[in-house]
C-alpha positions in Angstrom: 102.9 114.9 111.0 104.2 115.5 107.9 107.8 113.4 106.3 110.0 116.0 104.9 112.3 114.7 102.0 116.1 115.1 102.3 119.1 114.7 100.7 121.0 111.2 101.3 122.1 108.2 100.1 120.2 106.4 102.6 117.1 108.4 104.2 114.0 109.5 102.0 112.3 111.5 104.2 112.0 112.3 108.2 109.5 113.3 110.0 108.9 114.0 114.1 105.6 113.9 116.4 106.4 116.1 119.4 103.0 115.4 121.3 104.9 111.7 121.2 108.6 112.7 120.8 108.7 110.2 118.0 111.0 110.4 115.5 110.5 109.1 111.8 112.6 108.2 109.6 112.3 106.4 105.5 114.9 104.6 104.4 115.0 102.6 101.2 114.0 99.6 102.9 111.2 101.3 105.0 109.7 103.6 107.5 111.4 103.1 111.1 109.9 104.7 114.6 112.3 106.0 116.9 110.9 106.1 120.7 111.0 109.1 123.5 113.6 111.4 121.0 114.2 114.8 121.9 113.3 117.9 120.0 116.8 119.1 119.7 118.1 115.8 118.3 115.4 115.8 115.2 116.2 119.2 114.6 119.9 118.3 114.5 119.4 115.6 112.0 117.6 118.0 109.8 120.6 120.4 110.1 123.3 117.8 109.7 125.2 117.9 106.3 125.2 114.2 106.4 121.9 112.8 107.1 123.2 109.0 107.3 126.2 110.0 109.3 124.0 111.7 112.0 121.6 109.1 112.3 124.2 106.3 112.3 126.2 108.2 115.3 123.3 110.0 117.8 120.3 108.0 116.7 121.0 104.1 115.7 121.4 102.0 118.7 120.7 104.6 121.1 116.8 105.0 120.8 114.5 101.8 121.0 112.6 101.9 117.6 110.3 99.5 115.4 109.5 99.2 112.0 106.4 101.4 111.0 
C-alpha cells in the first residue's frame, strides 16, 4: 500500500488496503487505522475539497480504528 500525500491542514497522507478494507490515514500527530471501510468512502475522501472536513463527518466516530 502506498500513502498518498494531500493537501490539508490536518492530514499528511492517506492510504487504503482493499484486500483488508483498511483505511489509512497521517495526521500530524500520527498514523491512524480505520477498520472494515468501504472502497467508495476512501475514494470520496480523496475527491473531497476538504480533506479534514470529510474525515471529521463520514469517517471519525463512525469506523472503529487504532493508532498505527
Amino acid at each position: 500500500m502506498i500513502m498518498q500525500p494531500v493537501a490539508s491542514s490536518n492530514l499528511i497522507s492517506v492510504g487504503y488496503d482493499d484486500t483488508a478494507n483498511t483505511l489509512y490515514i497521517q495526521f500530524h500527530n500520527g498514523t491512524y487505522k480505520y477498520y472494515n471501510v468501504p472502497y467508495i468512502v476512501y475514494r470520496s475522501l480523496m475527491d473531497a475539497p476538504s480533506k479534514g472536513e470529510y474525515h471529521s463527518a463520514f469517517i471519525k466516530n463512525r469506523y472503529q480504528y487504532s493508532r498505527a
